[in-house]
C-alpha positions in Angstrom: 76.8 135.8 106.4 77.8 132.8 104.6 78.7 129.7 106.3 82.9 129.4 106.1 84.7 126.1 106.3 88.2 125.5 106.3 89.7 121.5 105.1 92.6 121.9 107.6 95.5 120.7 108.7 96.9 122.4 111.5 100.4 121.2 111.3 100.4 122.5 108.1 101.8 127.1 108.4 99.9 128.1 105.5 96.5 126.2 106.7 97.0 127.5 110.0 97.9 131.4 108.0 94.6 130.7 106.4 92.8 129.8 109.4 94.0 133.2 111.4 93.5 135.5 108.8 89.5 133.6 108.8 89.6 134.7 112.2 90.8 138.0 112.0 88.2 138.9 109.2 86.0 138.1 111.5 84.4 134.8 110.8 84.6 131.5 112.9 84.8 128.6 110.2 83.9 125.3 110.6 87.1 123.3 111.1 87.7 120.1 109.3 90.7 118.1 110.2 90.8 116.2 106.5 93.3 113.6 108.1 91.7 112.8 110.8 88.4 112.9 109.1 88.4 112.6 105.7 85.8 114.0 103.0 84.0 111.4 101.0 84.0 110.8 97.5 81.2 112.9 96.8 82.2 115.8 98.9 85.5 115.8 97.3 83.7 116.1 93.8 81.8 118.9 95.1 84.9 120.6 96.4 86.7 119.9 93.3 83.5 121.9 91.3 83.6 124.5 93.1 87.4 125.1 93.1 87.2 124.6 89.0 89.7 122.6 89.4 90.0 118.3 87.9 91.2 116.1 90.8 94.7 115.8 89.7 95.3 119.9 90.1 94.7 119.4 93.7 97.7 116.2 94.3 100.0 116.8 96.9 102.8 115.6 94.1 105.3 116.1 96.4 104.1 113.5 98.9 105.9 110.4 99.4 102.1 108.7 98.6 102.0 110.0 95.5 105.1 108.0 94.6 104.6 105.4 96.2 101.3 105.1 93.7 102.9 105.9 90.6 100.7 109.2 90.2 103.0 110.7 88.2 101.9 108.3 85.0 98.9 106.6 85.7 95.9 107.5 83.8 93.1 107.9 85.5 89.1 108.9 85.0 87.3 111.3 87.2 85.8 109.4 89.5 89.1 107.1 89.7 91.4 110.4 91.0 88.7 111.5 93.4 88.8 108.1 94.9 92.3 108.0 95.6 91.8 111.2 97.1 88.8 110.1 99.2 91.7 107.0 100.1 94.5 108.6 100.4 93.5 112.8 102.3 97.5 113.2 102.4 97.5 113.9 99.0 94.8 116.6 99.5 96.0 120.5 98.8 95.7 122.6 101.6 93.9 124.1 103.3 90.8 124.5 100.9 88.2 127.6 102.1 84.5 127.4 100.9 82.3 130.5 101.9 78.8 129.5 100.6 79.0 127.9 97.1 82.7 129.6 96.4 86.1 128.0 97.3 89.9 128.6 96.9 93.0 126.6 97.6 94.0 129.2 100.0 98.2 128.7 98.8 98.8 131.6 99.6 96.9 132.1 102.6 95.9 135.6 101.4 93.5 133.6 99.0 90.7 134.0 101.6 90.3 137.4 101.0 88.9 136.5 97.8 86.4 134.7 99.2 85.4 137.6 102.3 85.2 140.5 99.5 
């Protein structure tokens, strides 16, 4: 069986949807708390690969952060958007699931299942 991980937050319902519905399928994910303890840069770009996704798909743009750093119009390379990122997890989507080499922004939560198929 694959090794799950879930980038949680557990204040967050959908993370915490995510995480049960891990649960109930029967696997026991590895739990990251992203705030608390944030994924590097280089973990983020890995993340960001497997999700197919460039690193401003996966701003929070919602988040008084992403304001606050003018987001909305900066330009940015790559490498510059994974690093606010890295500096700034808030702004991470959530909860991101990666079984093995595959991951989803599990929003919705039912997202998993793509993953445990």
């Amino acid at each position: 069986m694959a090794d799950v991980t879930i980038y949680h937050n557990p204040r967050c319902s959908k993370s915490r949807q995510a995480l049960a519905l891990l649960q109930e399928g029967g696997r026991e994910p590895q739990v990251v708390k992203y705030l608390d303890t944030p994924p590097d840069e280089a973990t983020l770009d890995r993340l960001l690969t497997q999700l197919g996704l460039e690193p401003q798909a996966l701003m929070r743009t919602g988040e008084d952060r992403y304001a606050e750093l003018g987001l909305a119009t900066k330009q940015m390379t790559r490498a510059e958007a994974v690093r606010v990122l890295a500096q700034n997890p808030i702004l991470i989507e959530r909860p991101i699931v990666v079984v093995g080499d595959r991951a989803v922004v599990a929003r919705p939560p039912e997202r998993v299942r793509e993953l445990l198929s």
